[in-house]
PDB file of the backbone (N, CA, C, O) and the ligand in Angstrom, with CONECT records:
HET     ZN  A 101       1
ATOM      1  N   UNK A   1      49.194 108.834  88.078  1.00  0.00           N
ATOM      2  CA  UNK A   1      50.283 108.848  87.095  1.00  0.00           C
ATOM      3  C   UNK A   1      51.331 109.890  87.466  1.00  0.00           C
ATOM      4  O   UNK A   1      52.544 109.689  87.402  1.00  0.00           O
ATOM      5  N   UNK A   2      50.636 111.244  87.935  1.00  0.00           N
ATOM      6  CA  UNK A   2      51.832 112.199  88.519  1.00  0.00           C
ATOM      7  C   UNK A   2      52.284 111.404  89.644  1.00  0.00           C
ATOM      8  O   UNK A   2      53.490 111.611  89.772  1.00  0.00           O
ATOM      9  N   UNK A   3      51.933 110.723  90.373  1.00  0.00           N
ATOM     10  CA  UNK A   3      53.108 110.547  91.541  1.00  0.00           C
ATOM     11  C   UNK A   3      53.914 109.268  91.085  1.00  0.00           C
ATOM     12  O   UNK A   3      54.971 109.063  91.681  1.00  0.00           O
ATOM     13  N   UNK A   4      53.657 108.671  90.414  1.00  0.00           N
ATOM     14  CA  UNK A   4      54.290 107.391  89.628  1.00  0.00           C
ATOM     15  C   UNK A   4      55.511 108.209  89.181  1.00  0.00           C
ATOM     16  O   UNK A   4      56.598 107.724  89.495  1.00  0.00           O
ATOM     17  N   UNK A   5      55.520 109.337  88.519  1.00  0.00           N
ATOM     18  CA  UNK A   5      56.727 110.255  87.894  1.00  0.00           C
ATOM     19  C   UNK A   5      57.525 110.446  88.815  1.00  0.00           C
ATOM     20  O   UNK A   5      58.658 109.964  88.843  1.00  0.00           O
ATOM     21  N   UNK A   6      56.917 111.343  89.889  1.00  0.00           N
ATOM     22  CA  UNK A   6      57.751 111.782  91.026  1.00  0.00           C
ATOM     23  C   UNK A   6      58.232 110.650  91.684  1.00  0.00           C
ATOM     24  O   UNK A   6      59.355 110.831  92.155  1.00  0.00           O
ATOM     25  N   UNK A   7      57.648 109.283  91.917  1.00  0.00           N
ATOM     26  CA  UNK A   7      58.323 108.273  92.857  1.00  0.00           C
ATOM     27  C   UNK A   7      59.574 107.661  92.139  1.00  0.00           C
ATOM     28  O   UNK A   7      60.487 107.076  92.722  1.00  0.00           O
ATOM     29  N   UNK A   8      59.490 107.868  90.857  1.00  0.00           N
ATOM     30  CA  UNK A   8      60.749 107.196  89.594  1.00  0.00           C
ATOM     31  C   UNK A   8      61.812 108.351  90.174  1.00  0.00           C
ATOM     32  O   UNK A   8      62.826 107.944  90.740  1.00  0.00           O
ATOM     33  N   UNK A   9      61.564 109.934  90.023  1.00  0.00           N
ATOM     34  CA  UNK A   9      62.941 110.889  90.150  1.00  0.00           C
ATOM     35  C   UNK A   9      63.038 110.386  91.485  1.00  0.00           C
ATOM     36  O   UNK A   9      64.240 110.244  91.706  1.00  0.00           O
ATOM     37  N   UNK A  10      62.376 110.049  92.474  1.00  0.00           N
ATOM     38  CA  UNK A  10      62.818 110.233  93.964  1.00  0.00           C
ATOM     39  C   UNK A  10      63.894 109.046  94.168  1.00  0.00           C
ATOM     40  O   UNK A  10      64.987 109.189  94.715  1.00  0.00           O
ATOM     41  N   UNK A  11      63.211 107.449  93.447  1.00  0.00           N
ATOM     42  CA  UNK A  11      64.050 106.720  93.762  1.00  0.00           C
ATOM     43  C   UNK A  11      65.131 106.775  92.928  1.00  0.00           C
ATOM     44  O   UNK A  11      66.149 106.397  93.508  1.00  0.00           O
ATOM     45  N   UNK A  12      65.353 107.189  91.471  1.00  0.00           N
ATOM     46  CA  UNK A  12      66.340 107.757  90.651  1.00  0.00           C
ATOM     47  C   UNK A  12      67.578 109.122  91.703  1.00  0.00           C
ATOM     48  O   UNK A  12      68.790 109.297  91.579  1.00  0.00           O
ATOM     49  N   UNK A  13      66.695 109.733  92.527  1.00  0.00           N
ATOM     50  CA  UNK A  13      67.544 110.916  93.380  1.00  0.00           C
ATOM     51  C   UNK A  13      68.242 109.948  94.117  1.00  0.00           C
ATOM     52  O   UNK A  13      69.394 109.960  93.684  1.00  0.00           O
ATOM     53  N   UNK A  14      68.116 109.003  95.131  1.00  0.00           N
ATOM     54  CA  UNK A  14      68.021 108.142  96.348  1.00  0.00           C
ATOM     55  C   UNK A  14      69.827 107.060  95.464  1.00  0.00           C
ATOM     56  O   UNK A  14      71.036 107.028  95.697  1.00  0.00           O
ATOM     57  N   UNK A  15      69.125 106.588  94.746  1.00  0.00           N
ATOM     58  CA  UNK A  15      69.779 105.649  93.903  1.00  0.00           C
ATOM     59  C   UNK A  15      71.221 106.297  93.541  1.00  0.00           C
ATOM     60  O   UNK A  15      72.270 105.769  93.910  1.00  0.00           O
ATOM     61  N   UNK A  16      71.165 107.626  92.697  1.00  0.00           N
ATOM     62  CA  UNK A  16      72.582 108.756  92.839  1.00  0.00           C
ATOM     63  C   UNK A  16      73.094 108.953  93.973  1.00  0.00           C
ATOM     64  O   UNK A  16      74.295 108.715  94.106  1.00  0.00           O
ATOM     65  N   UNK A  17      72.505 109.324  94.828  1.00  0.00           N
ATOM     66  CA  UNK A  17      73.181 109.896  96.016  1.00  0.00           C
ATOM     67  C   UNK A  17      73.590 108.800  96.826  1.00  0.00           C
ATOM     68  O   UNK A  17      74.327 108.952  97.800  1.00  0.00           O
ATOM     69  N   UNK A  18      73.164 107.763  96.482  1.00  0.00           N
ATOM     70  CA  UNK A  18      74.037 106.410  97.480  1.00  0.00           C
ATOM     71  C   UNK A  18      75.012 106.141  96.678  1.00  0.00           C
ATOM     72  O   UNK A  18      75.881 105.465  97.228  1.00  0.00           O
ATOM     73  N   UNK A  19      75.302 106.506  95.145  1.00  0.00           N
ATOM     74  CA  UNK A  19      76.149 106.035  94.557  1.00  0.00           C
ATOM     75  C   UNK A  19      77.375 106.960  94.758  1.00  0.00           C
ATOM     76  O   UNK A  19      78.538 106.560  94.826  1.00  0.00           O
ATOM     77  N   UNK A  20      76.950 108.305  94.848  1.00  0.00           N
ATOM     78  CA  UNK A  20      77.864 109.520  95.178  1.00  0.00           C
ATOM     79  C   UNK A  20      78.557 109.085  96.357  1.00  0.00           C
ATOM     80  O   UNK A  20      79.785 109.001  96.397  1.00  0.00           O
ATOM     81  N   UNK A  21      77.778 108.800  97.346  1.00  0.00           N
ATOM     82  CA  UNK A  21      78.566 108.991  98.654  1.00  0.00           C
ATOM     83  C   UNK A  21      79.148 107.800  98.452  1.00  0.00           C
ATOM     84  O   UNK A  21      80.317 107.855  98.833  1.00  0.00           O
ATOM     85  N   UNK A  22      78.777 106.451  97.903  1.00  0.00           N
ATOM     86  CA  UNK A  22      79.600 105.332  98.177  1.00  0.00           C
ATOM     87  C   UNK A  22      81.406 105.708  97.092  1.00  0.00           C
ATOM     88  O   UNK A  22      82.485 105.362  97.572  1.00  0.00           O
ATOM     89  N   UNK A  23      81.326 106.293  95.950  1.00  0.00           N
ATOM     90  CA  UNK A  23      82.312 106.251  95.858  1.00  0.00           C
ATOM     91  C   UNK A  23      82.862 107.281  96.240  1.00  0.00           C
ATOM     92  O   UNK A  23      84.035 106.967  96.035  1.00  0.00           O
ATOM     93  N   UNK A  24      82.898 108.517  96.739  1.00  0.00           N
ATOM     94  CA  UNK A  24      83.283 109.384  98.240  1.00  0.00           C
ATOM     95  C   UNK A  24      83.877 108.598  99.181  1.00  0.00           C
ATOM     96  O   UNK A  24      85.065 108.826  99.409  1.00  0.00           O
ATOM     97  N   UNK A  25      83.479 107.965  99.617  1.00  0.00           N
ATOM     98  CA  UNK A  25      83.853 106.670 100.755  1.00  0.00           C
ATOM     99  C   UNK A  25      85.153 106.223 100.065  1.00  0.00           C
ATOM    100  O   UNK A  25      86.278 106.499 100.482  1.00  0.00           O
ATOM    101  N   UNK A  26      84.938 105.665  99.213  1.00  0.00           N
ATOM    102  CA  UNK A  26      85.775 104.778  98.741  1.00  0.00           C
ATOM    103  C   UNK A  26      87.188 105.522  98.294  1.00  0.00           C
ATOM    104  O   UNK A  26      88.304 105.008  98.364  1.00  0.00           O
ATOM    105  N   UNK A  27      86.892 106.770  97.850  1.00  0.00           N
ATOM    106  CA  UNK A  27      88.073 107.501  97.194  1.00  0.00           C
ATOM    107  C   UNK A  27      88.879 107.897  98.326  1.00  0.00           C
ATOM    108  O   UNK A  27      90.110 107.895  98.316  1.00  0.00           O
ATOM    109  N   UNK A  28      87.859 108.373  99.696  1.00  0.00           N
ATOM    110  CA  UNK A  28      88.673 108.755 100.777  1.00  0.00           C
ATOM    111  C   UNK A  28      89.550 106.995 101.406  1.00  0.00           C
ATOM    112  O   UNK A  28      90.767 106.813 101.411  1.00  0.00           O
ATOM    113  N   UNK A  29      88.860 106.325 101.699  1.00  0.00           N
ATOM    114  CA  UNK A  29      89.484 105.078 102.103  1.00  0.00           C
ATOM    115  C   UNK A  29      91.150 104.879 101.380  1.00  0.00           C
ATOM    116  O   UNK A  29      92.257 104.824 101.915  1.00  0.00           O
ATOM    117  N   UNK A  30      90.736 104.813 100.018  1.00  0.00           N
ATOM    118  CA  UNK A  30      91.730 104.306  99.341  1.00  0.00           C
ATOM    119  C   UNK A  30      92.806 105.597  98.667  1.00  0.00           C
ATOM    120  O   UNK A  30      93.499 105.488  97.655  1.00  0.00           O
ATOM    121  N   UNK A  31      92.690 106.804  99.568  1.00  0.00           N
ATOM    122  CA  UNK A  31      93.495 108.093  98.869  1.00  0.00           C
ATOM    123  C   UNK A  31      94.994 107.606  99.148  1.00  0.00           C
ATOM    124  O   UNK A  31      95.552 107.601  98.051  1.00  0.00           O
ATOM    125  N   UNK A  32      95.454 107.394  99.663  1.00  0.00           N
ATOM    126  CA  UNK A  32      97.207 106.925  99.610  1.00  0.00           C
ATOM    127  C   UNK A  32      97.487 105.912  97.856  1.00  0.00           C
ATOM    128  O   UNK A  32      98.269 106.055  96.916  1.00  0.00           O
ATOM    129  N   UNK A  33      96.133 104.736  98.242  1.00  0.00           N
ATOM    130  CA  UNK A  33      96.025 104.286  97.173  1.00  0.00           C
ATOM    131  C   UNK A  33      96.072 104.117  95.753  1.00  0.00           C
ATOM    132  O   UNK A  33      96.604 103.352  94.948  1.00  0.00           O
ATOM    133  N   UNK A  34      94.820 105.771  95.739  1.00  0.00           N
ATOM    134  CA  UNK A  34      94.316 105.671  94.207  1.00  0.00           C
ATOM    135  C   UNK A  34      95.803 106.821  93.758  1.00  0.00           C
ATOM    136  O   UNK A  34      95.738 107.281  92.618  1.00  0.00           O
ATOM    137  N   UNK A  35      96.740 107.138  94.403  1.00  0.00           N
ATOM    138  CA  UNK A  35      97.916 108.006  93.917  1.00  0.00           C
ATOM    139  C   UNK A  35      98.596 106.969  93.503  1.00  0.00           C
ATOM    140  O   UNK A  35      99.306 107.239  92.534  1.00  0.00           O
ATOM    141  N   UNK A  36      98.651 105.915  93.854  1.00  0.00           N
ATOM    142  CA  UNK A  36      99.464 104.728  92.964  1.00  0.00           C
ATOM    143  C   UNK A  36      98.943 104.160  92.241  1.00  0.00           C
ATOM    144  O   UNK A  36      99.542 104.173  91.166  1.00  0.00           O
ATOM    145  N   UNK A  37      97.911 103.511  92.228  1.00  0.00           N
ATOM    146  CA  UNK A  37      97.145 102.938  91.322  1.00  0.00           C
ATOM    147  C   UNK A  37      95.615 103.468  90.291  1.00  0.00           C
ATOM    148  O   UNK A  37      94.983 102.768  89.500  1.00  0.00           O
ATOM    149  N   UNK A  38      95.410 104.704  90.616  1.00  0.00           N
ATOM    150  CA  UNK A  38      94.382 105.284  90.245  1.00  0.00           C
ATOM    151  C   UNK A  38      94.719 106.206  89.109  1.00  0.00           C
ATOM    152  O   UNK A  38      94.140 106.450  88.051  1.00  0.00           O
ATOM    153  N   UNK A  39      95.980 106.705  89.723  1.00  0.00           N
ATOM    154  CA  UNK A  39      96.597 108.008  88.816  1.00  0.00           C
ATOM    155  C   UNK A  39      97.484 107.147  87.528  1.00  0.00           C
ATOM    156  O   UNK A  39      97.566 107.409  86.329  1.00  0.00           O
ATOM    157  N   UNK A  40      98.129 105.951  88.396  1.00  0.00           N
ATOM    158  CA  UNK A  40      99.614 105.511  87.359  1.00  0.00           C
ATOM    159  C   UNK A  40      98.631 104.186  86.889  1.00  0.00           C
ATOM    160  O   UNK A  40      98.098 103.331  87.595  1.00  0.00           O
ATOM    161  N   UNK A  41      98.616 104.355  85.547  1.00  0.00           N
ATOM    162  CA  UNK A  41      97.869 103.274  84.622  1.00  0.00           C
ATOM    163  C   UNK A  41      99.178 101.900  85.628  1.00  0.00           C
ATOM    164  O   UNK A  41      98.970 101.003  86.445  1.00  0.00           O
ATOM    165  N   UNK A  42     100.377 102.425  84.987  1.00  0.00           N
ATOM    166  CA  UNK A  42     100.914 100.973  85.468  1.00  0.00           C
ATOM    167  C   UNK A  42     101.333 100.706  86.944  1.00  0.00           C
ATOM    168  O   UNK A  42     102.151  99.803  87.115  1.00  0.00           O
ATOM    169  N   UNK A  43     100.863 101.394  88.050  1.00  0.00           N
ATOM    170  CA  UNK A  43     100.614 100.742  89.220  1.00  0.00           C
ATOM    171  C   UNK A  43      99.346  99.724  88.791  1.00  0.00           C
ATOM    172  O   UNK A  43      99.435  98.510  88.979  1.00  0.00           O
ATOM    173  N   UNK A  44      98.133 100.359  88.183  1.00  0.00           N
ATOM    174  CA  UNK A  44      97.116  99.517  87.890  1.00  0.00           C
ATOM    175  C   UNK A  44      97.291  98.275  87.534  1.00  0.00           C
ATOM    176  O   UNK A  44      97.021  97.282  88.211  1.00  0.00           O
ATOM    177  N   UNK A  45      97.756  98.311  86.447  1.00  0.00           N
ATOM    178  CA  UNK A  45      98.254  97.098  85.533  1.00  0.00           C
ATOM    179  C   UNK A  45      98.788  95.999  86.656  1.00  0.00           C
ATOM    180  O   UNK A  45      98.304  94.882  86.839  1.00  0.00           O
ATOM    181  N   UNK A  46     100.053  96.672  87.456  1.00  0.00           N
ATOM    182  CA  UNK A  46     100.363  95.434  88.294  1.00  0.00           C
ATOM    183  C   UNK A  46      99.523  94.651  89.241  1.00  0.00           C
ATOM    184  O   UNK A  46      99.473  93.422  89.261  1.00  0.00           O
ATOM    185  N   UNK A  47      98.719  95.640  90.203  1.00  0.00           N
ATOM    186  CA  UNK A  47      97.849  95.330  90.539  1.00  0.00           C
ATOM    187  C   UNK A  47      96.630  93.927  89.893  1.00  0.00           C
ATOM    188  O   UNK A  47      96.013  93.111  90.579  1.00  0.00           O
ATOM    189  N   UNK A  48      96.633  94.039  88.851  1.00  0.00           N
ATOM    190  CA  UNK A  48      95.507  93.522  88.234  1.00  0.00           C
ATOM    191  C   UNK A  48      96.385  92.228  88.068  1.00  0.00           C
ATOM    192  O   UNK A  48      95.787  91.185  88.332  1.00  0.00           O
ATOM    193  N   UNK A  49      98.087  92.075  87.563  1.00  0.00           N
ATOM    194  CA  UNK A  49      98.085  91.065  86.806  1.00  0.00           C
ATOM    195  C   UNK A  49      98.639  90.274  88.351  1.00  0.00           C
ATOM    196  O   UNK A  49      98.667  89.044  88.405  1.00  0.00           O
ATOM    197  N   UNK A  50      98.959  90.927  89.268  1.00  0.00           N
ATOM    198  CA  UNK A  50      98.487  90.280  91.011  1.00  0.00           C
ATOM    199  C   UNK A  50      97.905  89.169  90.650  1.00  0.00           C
ATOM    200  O   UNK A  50      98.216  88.003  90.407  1.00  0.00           O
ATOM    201  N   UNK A  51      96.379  90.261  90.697  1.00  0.00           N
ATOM    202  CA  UNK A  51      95.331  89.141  90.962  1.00  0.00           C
ATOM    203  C   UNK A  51      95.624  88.049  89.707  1.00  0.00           C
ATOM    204  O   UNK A  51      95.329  86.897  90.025  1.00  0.00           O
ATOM    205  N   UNK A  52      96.003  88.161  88.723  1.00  0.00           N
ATOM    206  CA  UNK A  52      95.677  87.167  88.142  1.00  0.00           C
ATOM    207  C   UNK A  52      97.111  85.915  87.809  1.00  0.00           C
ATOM    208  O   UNK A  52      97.275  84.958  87.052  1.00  0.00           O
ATOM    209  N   UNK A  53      97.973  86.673  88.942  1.00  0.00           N
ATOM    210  CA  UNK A  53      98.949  85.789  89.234  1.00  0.00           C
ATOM    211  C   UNK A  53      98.796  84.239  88.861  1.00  0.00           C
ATOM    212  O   UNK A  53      97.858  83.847  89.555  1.00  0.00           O
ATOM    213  N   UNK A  54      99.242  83.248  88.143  1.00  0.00           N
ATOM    214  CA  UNK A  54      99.609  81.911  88.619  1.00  0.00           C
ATOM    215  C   UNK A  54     100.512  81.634  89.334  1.00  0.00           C
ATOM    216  O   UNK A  54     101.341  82.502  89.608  1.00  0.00           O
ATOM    217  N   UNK A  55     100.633  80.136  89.928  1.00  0.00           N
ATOM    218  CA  UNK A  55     101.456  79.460  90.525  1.00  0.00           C
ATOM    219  C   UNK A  55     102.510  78.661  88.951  1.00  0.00           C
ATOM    220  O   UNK A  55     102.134  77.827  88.126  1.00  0.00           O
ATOM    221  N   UNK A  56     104.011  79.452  89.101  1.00  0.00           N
ATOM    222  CA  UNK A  56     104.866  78.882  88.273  1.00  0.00           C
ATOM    223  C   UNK A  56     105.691  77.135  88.922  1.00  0.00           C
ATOM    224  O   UNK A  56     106.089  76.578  89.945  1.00  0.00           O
ATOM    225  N   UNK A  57     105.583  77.008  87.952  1.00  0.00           N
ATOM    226  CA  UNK A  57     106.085  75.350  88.060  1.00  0.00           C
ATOM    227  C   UNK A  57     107.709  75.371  86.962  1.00  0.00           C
ATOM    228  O   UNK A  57     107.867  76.128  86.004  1.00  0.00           O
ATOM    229  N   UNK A  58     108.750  74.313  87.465  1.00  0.00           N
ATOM    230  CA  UNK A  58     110.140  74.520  86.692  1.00  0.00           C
ATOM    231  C   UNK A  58     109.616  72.843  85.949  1.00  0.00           C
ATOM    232  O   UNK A  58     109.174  71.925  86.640  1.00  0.00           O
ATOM    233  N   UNK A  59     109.776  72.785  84.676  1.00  0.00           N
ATOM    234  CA  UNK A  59     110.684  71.685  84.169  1.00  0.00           C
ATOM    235  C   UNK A  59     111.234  70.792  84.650  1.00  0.00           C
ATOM    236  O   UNK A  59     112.455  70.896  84.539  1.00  0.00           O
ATOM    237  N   UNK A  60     110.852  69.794  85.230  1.00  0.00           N
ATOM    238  CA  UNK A  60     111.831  68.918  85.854  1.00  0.00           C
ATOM    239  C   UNK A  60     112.966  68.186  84.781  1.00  0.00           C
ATOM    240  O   UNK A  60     113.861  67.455  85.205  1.00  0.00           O
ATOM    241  N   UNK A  61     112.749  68.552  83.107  1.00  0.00           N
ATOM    242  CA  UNK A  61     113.811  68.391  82.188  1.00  0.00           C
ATOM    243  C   UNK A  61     114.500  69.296  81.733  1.00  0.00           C
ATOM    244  O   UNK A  61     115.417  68.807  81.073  1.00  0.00           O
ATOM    245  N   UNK A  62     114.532  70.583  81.751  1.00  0.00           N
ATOM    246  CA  UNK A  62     114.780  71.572  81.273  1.00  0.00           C
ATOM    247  C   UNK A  62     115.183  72.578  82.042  1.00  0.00           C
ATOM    248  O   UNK A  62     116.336  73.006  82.001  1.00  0.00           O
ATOM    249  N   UNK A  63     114.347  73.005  82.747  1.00  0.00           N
ATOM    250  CA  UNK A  63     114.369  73.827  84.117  1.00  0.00           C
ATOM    251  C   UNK A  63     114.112  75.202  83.932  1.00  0.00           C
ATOM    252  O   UNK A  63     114.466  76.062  84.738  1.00  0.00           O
ATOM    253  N   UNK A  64     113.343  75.479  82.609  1.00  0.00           N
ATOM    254  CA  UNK A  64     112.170  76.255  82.474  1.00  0.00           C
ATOM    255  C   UNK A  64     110.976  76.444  83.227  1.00  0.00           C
ATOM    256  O   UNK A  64     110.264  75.474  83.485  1.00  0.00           O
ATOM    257  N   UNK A  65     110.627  77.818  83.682  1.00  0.00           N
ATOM    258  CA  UNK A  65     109.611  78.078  84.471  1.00  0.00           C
ATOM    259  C   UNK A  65     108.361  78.141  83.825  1.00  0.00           C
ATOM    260  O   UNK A  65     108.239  78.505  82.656  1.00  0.00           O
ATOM    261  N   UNK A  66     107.313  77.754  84.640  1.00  0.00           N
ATOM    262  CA  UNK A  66     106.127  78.361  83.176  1.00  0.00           C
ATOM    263  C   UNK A  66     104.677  77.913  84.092  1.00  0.00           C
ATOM    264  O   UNK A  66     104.588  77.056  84.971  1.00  0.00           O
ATOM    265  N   UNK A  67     103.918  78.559  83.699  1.00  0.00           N
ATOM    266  CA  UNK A  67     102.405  78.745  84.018  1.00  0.00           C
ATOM    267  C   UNK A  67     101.927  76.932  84.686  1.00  0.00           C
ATOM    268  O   UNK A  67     101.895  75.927  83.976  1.00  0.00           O
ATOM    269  N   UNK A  68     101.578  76.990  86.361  1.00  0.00           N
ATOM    270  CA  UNK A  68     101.176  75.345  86.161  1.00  0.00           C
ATOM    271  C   UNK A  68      99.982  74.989  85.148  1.00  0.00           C
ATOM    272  O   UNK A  68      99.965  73.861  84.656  1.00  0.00           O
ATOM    273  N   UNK A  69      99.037  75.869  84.840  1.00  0.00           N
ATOM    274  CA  UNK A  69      98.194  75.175  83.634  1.00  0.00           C
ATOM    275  C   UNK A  69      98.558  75.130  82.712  1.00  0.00           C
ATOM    276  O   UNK A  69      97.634  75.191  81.900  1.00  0.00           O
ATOM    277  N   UNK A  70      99.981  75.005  82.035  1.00  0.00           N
ATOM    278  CA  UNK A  70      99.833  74.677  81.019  1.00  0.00           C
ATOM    279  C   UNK A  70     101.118  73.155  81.151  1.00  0.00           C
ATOM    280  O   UNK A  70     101.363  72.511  80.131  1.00  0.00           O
ATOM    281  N   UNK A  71     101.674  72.855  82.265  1.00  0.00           N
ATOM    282  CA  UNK A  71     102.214  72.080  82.887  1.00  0.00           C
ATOM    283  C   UNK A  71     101.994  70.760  82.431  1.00  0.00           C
ATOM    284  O   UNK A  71     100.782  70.735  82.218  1.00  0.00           O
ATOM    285  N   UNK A  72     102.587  69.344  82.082  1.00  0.00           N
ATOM    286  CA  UNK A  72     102.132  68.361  81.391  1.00  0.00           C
ATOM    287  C   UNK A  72     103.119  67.088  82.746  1.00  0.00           C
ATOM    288  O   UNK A  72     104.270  66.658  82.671  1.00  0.00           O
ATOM    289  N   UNK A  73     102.198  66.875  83.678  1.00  0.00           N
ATOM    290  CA  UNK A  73     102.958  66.352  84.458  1.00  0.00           C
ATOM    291  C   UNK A  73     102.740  64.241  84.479  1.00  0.00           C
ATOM    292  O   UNK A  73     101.793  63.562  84.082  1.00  0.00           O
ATOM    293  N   UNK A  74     103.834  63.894  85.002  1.00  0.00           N
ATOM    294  CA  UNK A  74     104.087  62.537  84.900  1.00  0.00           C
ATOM    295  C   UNK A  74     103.270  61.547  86.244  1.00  0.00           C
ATOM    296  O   UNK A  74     102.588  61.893  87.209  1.00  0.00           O
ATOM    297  N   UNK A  75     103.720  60.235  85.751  1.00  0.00           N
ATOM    298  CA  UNK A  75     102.726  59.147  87.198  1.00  0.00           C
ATOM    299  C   UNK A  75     103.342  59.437  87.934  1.00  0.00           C
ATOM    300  O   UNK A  75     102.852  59.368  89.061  1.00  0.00           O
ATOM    301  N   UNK A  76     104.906  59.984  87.816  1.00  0.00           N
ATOM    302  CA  UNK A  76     105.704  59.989  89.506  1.00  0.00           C
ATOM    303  C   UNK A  76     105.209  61.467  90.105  1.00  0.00           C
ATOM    304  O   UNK A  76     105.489  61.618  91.294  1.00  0.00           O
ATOM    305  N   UNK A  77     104.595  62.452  89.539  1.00  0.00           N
ATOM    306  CA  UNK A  77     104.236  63.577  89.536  1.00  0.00           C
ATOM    307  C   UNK A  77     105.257  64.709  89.338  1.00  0.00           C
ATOM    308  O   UNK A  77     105.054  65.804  89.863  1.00  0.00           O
ATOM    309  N   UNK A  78     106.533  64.433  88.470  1.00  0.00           N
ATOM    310  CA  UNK A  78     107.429  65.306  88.349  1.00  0.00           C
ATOM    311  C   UNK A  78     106.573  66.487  87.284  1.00  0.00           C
ATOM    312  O   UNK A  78     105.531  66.001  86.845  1.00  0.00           O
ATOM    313  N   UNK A  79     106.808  67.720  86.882  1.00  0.00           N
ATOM    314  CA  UNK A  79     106.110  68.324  86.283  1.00  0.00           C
ATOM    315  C   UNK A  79     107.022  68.614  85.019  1.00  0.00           C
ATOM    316  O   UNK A  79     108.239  68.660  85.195  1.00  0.00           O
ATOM    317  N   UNK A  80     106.441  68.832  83.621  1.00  0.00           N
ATOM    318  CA  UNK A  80     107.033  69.186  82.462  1.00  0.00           C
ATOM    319  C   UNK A  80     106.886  70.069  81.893  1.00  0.00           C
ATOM    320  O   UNK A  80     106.083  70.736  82.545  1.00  0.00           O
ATOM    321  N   UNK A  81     107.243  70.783  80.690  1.00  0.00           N
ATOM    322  CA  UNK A  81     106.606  71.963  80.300  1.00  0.00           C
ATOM    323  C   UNK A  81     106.130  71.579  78.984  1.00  0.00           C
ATOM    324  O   UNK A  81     105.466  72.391  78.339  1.00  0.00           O
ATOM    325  N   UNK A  82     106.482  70.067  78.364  1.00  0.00           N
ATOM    326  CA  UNK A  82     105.841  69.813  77.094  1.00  0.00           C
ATOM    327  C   UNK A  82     105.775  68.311  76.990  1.00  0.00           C
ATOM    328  O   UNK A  82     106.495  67.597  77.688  1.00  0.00           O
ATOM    329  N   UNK A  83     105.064  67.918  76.272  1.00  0.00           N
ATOM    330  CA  UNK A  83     104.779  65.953  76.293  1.00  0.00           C
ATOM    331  C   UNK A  83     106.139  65.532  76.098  1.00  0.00           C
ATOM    332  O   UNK A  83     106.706  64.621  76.702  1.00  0.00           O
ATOM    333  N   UNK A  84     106.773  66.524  74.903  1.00  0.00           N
ATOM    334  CA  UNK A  84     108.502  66.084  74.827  1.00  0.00           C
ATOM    335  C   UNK A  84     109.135  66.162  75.755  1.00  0.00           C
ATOM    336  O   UNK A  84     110.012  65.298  75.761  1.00  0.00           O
ATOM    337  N   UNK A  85     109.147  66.892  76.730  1.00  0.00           N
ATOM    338  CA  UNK A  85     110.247  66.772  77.803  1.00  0.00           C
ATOM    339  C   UNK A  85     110.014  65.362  78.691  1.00  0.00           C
ATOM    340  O   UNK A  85     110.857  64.500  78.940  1.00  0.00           O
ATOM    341  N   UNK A  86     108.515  65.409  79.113  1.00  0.00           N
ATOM    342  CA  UNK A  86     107.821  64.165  79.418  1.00  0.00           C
ATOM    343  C   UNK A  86     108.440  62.915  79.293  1.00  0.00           C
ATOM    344  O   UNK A  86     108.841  62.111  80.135  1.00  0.00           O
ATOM    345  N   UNK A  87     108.434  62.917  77.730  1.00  0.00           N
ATOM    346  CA  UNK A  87     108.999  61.582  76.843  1.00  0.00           C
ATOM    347  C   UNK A  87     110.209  61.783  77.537  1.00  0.00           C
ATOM    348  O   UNK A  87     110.391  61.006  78.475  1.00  0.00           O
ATOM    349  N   UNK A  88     111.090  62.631  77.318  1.00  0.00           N
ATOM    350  CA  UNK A  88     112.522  62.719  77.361  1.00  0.00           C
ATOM    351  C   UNK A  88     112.888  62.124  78.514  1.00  0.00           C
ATOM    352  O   UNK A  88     113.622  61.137  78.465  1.00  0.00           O
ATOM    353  N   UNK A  89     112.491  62.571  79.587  1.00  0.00           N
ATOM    354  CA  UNK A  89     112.808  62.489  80.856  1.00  0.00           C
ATOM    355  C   UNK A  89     112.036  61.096  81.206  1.00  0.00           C
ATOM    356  O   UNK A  89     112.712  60.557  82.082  1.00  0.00           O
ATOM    357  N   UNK A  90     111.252  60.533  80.990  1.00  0.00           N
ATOM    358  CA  UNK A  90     110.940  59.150  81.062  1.00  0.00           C
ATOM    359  C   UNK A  90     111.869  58.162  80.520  1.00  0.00           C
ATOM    360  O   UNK A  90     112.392  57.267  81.185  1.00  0.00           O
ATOM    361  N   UNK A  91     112.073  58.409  79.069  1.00  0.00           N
ATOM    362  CA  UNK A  91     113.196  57.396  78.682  1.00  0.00           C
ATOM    363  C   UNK A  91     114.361  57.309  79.154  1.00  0.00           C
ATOM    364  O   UNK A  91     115.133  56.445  78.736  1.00  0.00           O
TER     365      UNK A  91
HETATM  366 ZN    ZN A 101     111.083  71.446  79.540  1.00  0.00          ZN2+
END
């Protein structure tokens, strides 16, 4: 039972210290970096909304830009931004 204790702190020690050095690593890698995005909430922010960029699509009635998922496109494959423009531009 005593070494059951000691083998929990050892792999508990083991487990920290890979976590230490990995983000060590990481802070040095990315130091130009984390001064733009680490320090400035809104370097962050941009960063993030990057990644979560869509692909914008225009209105082929209107010529409003807007998110392709929410896009309502036709059989000829022109793209819309609402069933009404759809209609519109069909009739
Ligand atoms: Zn439209």
């Amino acid at each position: 039972m005593k070494y059951l204790i000691w083998l929990v702190i050892a792999v508990a020690v083991v487990v920290w210290f890979q976590r230490a050095k990995k983000s060590m690593t990481a802070g040095a890698a990315s130091a130009p970096d984390r001064e733009g995005a680490g320090r400035n909430p809104f370097a962050r922010r941009r960063n993030e909304n990057k990644q979560q960029a869509e692909a914008m699509v225009q209105c082929a009635h209107c010529g409003i830009h807007f998110p392709a998922s929410e896009s309502v496109s036709s059989a000829a494959g022109a793209v819309f931004c609402s069933e009404e423009h759809l209609r519109l531009a069909s009739s």
